[in-house]
PyMOL Python script that loads the backbone (N, CA, C, O; Angstrom):
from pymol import cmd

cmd.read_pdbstr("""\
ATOM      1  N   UNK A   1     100.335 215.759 151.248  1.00  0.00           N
ATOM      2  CA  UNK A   1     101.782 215.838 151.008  1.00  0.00           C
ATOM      3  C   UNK A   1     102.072 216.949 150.009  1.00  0.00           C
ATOM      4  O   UNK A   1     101.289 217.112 149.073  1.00  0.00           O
ATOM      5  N   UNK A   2     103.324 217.857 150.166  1.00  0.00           N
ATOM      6  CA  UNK A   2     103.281 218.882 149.186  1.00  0.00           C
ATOM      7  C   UNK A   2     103.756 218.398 148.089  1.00  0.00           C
ATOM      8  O   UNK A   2     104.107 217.218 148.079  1.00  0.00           O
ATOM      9  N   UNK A   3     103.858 219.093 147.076  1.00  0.00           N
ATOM     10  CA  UNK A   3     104.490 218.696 145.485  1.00  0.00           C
ATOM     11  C   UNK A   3     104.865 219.715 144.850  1.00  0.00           C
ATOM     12  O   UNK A   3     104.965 219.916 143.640  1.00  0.00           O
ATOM     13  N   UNK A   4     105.105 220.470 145.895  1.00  0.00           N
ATOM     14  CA  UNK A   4     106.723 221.548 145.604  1.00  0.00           C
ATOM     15  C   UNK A   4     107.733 221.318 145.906  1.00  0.00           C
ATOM     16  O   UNK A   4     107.909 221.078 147.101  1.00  0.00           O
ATOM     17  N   UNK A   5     108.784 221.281 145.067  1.00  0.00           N
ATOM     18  CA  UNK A   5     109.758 220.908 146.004  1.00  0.00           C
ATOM     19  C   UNK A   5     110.447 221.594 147.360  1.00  0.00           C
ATOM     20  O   UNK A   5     110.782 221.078 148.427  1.00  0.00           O
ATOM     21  N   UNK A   6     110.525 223.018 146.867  1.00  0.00           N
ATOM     22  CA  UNK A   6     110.649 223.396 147.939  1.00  0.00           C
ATOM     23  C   UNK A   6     110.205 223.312 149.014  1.00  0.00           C
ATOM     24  O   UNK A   6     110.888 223.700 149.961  1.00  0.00           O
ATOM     25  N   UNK A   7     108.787 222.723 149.241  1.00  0.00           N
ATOM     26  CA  UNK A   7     108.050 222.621 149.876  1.00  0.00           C
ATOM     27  C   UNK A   7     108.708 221.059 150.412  1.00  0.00           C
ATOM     28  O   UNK A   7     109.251 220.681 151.450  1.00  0.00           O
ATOM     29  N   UNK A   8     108.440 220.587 149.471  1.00  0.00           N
ATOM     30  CA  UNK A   8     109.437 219.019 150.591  1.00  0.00           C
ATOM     31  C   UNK A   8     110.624 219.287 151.122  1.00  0.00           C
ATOM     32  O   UNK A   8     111.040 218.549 152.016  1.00  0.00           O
ATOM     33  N   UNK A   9     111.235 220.159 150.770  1.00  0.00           N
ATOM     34  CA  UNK A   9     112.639 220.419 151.710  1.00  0.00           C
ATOM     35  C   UNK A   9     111.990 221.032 152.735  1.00  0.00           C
ATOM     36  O   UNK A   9     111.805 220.332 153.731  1.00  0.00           O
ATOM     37  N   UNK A  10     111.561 222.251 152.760  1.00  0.00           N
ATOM     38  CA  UNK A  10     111.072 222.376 154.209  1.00  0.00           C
ATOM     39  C   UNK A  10     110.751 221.649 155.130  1.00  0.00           C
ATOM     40  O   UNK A  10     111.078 221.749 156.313  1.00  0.00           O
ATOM     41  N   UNK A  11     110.027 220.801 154.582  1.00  0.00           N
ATOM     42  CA  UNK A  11     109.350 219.574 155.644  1.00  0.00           C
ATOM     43  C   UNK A  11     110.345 218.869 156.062  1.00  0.00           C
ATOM     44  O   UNK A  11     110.143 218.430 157.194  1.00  0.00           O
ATOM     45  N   UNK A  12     111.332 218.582 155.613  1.00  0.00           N
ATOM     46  CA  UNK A  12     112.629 217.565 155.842  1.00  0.00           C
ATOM     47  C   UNK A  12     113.233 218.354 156.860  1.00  0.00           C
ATOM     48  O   UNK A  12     113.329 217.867 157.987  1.00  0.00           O
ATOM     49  N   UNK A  13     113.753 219.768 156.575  1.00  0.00           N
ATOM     50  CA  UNK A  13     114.371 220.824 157.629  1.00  0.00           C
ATOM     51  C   UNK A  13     114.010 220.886 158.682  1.00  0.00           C
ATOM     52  O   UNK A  13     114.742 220.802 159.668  1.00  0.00           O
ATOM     53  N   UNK A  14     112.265 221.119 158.698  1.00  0.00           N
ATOM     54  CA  UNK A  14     111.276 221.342 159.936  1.00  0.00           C
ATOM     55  C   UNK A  14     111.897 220.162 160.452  1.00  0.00           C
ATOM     56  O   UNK A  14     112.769 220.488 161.258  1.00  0.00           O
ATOM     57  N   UNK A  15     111.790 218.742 160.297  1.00  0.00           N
ATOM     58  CA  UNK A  15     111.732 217.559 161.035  1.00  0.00           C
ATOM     59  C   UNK A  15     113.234 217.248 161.699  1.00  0.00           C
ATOM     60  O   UNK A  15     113.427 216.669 162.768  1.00  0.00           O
ATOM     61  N   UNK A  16     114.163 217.735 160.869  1.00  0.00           N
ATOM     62  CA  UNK A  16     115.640 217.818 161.670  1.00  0.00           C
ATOM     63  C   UNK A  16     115.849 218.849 163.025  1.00  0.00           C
ATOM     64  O   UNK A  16     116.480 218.664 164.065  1.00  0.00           O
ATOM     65  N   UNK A  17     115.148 219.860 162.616  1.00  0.00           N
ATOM     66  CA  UNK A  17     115.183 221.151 163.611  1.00  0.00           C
ATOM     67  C   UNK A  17     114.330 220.690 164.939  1.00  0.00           C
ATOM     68  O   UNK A  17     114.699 220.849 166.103  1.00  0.00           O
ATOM     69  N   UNK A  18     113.170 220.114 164.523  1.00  0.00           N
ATOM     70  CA  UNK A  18     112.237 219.490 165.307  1.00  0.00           C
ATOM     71  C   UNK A  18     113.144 218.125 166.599  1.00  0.00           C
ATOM     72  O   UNK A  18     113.149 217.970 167.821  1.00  0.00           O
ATOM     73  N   UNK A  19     113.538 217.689 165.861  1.00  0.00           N
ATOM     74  CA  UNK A  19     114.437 216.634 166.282  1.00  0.00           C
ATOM     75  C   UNK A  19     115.346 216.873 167.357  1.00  0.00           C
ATOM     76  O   UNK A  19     115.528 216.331 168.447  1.00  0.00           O
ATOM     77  N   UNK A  20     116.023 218.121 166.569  1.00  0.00           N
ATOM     78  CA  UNK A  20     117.157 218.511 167.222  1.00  0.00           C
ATOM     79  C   UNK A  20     117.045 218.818 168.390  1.00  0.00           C
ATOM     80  O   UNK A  20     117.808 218.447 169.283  1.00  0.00           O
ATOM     81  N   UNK A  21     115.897 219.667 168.547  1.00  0.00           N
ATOM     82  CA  UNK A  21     115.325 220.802 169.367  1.00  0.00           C
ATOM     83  C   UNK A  21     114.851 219.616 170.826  1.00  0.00           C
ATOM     84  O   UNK A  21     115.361 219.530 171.943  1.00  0.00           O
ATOM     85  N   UNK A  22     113.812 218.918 170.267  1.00  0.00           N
ATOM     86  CA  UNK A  22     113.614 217.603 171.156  1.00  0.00           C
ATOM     87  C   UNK A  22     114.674 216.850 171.671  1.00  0.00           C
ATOM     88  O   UNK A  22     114.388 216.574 172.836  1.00  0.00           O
ATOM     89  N   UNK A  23     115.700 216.413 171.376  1.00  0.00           N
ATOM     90  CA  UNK A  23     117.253 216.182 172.001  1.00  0.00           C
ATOM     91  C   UNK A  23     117.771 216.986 172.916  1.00  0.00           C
ATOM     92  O   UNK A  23     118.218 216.690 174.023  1.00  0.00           O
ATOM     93  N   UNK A  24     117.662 218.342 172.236  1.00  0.00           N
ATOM     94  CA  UNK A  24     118.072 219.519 173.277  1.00  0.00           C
ATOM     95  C   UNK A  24     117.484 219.364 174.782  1.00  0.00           C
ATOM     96  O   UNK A  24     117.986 219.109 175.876  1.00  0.00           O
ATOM     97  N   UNK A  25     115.998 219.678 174.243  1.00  0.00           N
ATOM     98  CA  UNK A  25     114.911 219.485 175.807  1.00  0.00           C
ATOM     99  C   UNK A  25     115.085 218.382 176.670  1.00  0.00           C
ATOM    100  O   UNK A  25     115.196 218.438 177.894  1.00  0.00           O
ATOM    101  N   UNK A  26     115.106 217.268 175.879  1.00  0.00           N
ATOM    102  CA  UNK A  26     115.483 215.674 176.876  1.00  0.00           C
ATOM    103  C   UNK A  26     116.565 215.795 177.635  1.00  0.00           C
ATOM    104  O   UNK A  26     116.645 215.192 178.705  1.00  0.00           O
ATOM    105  N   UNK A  27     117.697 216.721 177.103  1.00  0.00           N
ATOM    106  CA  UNK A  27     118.729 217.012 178.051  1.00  0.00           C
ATOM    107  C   UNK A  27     118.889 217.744 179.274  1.00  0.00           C
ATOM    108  O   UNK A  27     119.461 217.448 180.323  1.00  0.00           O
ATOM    109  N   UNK A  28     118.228 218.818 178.893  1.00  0.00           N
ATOM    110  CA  UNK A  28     117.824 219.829 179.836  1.00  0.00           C
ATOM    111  C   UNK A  28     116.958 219.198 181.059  1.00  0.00           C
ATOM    112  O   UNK A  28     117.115 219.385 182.266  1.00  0.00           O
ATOM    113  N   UNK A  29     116.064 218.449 180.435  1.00  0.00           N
ATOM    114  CA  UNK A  29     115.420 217.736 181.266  1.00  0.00           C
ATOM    115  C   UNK A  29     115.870 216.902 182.213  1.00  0.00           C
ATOM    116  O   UNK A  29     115.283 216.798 183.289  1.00  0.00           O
ATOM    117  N   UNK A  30     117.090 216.136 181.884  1.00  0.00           N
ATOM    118  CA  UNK A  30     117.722 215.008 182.490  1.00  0.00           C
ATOM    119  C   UNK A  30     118.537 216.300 183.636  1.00  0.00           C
ATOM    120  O   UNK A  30     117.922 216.499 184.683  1.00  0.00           O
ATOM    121  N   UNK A  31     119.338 216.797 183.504  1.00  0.00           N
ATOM    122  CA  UNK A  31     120.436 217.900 184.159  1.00  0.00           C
ATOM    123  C   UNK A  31     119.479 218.537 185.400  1.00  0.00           C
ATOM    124  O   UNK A  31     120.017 218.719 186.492  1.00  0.00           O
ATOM    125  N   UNK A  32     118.069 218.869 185.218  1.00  0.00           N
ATOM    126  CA  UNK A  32     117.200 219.677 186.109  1.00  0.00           C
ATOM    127  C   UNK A  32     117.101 218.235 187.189  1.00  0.00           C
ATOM    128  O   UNK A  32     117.144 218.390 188.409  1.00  0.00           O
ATOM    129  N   UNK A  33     116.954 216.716 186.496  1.00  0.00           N
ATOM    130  CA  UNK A  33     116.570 215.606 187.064  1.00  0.00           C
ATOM    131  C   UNK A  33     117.136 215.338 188.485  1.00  0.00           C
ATOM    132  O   UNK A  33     116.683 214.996 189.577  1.00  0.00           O
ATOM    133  N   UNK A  34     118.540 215.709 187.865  1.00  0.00           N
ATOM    134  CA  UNK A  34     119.691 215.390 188.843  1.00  0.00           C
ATOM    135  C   UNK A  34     119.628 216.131 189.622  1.00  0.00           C
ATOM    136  O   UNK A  34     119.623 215.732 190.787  1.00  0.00           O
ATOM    137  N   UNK A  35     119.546 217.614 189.326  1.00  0.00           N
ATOM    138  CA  UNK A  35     119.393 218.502 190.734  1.00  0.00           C
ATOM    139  C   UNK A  35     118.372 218.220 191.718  1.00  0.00           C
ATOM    140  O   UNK A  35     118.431 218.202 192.947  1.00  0.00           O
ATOM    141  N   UNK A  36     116.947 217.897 190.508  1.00  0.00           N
ATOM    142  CA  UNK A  36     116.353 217.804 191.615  1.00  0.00           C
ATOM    143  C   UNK A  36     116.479 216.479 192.885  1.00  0.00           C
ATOM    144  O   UNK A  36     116.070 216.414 194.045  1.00  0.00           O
ATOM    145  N   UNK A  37     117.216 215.565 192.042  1.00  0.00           N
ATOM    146  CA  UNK A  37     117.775 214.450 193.034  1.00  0.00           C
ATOM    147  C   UNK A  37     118.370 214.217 193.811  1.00  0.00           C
ATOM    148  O   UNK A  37     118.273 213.233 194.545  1.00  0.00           O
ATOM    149  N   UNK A  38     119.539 215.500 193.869  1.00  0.00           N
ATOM    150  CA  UNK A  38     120.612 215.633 194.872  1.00  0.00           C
ATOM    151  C   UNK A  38     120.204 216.282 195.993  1.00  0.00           C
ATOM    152  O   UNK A  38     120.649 216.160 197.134  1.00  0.00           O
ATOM    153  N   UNK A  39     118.679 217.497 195.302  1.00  0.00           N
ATOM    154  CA  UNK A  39     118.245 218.114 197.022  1.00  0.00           C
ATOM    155  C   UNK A  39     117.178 216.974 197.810  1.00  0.00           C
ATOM    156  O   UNK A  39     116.817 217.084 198.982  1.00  0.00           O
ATOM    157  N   UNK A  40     116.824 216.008 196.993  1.00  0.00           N
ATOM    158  CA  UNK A  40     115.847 214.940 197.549  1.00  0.00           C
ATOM    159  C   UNK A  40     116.615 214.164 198.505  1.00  0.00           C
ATOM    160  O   UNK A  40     116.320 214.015 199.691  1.00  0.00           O
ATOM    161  N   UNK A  41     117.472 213.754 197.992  1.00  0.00           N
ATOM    162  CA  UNK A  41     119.150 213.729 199.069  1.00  0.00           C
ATOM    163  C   UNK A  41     119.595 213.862 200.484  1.00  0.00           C
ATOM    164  O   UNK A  41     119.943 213.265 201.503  1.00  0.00           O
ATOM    165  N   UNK A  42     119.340 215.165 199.842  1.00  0.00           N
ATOM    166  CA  UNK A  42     120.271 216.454 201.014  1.00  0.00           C
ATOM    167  C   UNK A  42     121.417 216.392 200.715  1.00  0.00           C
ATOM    168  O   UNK A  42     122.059 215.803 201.584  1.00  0.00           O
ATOM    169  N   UNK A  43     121.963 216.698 199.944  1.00  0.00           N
ATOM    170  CA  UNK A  43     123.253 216.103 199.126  1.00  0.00           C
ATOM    171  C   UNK A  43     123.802 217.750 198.971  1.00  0.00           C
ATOM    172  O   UNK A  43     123.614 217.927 197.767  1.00  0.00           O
ATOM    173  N   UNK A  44     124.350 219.001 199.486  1.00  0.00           N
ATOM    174  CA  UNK A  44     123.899 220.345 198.867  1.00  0.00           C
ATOM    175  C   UNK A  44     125.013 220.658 198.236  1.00  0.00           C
ATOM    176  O   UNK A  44     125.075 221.634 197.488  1.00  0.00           O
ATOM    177  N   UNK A  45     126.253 219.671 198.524  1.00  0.00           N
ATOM    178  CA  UNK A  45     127.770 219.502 197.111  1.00  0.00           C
ATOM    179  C   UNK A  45     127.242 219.094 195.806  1.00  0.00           C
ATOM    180  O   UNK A  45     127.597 219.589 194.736  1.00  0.00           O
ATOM    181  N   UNK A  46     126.413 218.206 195.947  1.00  0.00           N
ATOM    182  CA  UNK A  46     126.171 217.406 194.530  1.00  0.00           C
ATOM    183  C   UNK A  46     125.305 218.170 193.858  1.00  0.00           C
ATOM    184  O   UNK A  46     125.199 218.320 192.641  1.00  0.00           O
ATOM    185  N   UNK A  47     124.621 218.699 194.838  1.00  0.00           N
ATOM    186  CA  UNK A  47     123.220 219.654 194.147  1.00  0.00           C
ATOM    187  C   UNK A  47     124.044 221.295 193.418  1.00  0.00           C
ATOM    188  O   UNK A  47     123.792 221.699 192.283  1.00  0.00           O
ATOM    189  N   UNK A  48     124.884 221.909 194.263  1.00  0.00           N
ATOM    190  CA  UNK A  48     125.505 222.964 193.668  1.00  0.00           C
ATOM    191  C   UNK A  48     126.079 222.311 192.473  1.00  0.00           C
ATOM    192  O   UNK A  48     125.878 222.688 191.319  1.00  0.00           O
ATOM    193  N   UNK A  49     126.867 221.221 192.859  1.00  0.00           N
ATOM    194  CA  UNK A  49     127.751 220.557 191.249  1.00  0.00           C
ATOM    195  C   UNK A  49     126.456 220.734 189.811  1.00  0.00           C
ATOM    196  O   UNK A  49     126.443 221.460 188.817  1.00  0.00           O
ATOM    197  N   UNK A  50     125.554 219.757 190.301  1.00  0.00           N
ATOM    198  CA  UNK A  50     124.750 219.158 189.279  1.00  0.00           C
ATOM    199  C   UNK A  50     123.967 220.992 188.923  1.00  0.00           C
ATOM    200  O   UNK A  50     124.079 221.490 187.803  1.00  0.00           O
ATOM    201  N   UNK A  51     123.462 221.503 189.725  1.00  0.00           N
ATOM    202  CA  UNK A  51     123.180 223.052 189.443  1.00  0.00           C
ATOM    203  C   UNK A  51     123.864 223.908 187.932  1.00  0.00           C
ATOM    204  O   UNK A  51     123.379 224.348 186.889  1.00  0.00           O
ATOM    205  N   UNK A  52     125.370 223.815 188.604  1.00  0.00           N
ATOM    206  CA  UNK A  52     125.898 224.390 187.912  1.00  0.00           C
ATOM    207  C   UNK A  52     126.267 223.507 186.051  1.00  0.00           C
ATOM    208  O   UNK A  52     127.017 223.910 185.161  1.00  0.00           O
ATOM    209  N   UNK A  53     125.658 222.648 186.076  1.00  0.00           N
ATOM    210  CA  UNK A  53     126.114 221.684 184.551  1.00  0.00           C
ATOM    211  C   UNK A  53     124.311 221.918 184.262  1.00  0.00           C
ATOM    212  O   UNK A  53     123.841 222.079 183.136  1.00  0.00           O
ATOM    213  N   UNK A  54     123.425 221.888 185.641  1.00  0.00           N
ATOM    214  CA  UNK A  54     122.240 222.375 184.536  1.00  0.00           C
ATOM    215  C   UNK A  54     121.957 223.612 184.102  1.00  0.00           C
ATOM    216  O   UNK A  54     121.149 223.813 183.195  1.00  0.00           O
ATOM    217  N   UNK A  55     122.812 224.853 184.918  1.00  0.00           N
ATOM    218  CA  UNK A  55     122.920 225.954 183.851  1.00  0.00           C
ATOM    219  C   UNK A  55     123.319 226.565 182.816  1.00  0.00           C
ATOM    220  O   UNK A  55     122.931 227.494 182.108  1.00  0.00           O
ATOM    221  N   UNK A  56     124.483 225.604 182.888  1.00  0.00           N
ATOM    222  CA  UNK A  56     125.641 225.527 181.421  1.00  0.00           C
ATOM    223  C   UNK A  56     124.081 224.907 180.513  1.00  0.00           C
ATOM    224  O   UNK A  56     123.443 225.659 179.776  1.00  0.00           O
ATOM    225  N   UNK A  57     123.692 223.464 180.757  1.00  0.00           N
ATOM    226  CA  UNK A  57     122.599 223.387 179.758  1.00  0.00           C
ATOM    227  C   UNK A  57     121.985 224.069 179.357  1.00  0.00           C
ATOM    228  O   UNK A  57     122.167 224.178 178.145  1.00  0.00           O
ATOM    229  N   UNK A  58     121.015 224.879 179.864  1.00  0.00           N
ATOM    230  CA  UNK A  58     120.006 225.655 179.788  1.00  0.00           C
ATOM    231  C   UNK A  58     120.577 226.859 179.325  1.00  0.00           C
ATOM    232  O   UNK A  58     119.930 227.365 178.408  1.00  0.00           O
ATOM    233  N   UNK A  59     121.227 227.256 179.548  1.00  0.00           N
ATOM    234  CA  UNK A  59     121.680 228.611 178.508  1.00  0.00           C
ATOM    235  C   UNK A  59     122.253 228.184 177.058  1.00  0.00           C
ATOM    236  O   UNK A  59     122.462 228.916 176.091  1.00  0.00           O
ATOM    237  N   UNK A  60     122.447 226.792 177.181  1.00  0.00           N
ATOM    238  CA  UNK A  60     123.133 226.355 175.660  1.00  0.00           C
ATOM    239  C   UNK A  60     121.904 226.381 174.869  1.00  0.00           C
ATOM    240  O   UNK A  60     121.737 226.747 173.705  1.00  0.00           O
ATOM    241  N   UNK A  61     121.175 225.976 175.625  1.00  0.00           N
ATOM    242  CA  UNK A  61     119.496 225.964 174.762  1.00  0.00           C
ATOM    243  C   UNK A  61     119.029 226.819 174.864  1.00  0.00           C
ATOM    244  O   UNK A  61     117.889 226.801 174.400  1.00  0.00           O
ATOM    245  N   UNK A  62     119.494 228.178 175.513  1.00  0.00           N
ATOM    246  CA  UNK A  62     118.506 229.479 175.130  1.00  0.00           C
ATOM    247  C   UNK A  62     119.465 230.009 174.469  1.00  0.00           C
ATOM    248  O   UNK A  62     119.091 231.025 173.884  1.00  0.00           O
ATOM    249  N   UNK A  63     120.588 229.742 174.308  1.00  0.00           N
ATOM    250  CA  UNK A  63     121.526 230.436 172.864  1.00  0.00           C
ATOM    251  C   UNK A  63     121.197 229.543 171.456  1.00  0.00           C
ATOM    252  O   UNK A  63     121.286 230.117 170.371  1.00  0.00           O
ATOM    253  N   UNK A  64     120.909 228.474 171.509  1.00  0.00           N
ATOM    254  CA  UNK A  64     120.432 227.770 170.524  1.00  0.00           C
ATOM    255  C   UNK A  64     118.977 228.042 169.968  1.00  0.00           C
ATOM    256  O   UNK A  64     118.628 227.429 168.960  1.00  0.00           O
ATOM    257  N   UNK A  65     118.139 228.902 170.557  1.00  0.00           N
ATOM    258  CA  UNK A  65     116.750 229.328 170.596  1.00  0.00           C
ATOM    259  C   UNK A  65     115.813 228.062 170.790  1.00  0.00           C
ATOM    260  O   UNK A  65     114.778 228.022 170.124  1.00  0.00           O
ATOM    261  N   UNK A  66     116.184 226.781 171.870  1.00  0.00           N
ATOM    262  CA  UNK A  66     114.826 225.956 171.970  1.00  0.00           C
ATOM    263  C   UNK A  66     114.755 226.504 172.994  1.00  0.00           C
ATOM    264  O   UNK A  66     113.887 225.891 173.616  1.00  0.00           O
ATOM    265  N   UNK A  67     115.167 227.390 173.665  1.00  0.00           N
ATOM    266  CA  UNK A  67     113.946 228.431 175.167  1.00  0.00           C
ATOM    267  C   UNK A  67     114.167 229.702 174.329  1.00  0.00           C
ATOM    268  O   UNK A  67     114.741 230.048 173.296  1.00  0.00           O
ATOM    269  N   UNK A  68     113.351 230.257 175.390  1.00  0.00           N
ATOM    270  CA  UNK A  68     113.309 231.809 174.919  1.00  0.00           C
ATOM    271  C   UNK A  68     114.147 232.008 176.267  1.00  0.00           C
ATOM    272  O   UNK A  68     114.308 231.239 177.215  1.00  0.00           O
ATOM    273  N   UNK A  69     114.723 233.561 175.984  1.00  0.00           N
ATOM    274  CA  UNK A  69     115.812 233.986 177.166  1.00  0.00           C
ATOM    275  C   UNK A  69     115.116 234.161 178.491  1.00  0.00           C
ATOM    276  O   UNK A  69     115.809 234.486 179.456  1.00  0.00           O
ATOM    277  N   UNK A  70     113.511 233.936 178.678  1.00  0.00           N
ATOM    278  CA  UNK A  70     112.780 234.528 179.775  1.00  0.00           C
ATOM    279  C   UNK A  70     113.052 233.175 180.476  1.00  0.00           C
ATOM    280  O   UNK A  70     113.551 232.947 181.579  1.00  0.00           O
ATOM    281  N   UNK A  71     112.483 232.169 179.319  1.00  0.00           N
ATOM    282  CA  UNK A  71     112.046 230.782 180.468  1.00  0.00           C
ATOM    283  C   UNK A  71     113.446 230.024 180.759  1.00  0.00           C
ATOM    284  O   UNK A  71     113.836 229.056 181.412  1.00  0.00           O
ATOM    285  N   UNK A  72     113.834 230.748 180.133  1.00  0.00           N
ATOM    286  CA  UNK A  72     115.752 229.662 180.690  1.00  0.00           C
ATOM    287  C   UNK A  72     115.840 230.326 181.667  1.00  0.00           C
ATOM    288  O   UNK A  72     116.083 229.573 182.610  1.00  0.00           O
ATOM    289  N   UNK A  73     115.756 231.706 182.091  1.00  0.00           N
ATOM    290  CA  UNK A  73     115.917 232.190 183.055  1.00  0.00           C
ATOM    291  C   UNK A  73     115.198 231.601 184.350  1.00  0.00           C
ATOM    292  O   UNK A  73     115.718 231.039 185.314  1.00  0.00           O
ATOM    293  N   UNK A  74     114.191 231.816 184.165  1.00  0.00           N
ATOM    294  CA  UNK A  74     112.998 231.509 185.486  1.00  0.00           C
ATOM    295  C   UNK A  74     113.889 229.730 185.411  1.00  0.00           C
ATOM    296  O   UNK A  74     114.770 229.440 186.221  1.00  0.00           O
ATOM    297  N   UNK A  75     113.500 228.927 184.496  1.00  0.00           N
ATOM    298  CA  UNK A  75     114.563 227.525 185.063  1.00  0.00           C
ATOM    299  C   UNK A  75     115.533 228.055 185.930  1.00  0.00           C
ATOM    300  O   UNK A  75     115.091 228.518 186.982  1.00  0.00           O
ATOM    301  N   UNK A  76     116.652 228.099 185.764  1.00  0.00           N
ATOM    302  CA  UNK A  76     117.737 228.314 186.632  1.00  0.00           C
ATOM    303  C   UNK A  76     117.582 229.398 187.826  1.00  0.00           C
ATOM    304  O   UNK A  76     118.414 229.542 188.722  1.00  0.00           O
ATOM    305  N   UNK A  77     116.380 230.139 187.695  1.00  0.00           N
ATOM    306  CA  UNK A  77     116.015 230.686 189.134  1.00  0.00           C
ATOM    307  C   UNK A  77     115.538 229.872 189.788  1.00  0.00           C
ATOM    308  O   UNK A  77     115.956 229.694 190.932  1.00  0.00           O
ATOM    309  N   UNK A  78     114.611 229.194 189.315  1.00  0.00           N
ATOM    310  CA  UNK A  78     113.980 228.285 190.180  1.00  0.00           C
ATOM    311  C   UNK A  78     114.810 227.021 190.741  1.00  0.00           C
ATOM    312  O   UNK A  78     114.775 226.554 191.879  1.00  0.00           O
ATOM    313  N   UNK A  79     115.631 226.558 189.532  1.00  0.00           N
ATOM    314  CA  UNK A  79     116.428 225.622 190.326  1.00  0.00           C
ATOM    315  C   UNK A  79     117.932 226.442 191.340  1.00  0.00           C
ATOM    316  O   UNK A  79     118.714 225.613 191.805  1.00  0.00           O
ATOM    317  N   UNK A  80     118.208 227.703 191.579  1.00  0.00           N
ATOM    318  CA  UNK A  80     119.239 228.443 192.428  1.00  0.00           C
ATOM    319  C   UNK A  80     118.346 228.585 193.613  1.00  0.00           C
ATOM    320  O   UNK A  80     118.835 229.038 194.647  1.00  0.00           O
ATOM    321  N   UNK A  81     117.182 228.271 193.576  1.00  0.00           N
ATOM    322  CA  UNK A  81     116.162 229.080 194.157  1.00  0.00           C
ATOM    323  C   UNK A  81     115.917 228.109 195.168  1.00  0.00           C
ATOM    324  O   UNK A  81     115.721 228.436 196.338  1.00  0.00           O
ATOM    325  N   UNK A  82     115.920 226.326 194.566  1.00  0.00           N
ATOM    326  CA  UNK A  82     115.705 225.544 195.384  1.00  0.00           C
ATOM    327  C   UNK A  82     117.014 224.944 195.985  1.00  0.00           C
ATOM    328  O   UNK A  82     116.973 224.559 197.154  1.00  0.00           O
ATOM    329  N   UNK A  83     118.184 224.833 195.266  1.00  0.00           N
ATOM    330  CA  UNK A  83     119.692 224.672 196.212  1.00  0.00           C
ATOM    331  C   UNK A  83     119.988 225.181 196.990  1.00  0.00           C
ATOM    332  O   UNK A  83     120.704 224.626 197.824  1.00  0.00           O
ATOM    333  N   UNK A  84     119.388 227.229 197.220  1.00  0.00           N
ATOM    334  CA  UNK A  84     119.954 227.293 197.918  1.00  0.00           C
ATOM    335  C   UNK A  84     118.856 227.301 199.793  1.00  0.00           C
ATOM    336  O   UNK A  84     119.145 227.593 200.954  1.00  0.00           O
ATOM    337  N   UNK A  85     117.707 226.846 199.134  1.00  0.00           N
ATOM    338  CA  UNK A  85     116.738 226.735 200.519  1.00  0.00           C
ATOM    339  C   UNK A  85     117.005 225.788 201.189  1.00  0.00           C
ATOM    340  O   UNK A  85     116.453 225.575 202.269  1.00  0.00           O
ATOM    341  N   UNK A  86     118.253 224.743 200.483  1.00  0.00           N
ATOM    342  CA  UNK A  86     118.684 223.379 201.375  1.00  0.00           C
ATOM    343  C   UNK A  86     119.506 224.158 203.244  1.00  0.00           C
ATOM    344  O   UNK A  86     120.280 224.989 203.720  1.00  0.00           O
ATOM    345  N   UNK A  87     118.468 222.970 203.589  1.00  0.00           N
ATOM    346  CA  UNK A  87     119.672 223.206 205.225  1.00  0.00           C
ATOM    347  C   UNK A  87     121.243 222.695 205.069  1.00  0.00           C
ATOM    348  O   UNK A  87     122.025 222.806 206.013  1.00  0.00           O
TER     349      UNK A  87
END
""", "prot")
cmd.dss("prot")
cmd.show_as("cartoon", "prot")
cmd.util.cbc("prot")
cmd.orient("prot")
């Protein structure tokens, strides 16, 4: 355990940021869920709908820096990628 203080605030910061960041992802996670549920479906209204609220996510989290701008990208390619291969 440190016994700087500064050093204990950091650790407190790290663990909020940490937190935060993990909230962020669980979300992102859930939003990709749905898409991928609506093409399991064949659903390709619900899947464009749910698409478009998981890209609003995913860019909120690569403006927030829990992605980097590459892998938010490739996400939302990959999920445009699979809506639009629906019949």
């Amino acid at each position: 355990m440190a016994n700087i203080k500064s050093a204990k605030k950091r650790i407190l910061v790290t663990e909020t940021k940490a937190a935060r960041n993990k909230a962020t992802r669980s979300r992102v996670k859930t939003f990709v869920k749905k898409v991928d549920a609506a093409i399991a479906a064949g659903d390709k209204a619900a899947a464009q709908a749910a698409l478009l609220a998981a890209t609003s996510e995913i860019d909120k989290a690569a403006s927030k820096g829990v992605y980097h701008k590459n892998t938010a990208s490739r996400k939302v390619s990959r999920l445009s990628k699979a809506v639009s291969a629906m019949a």
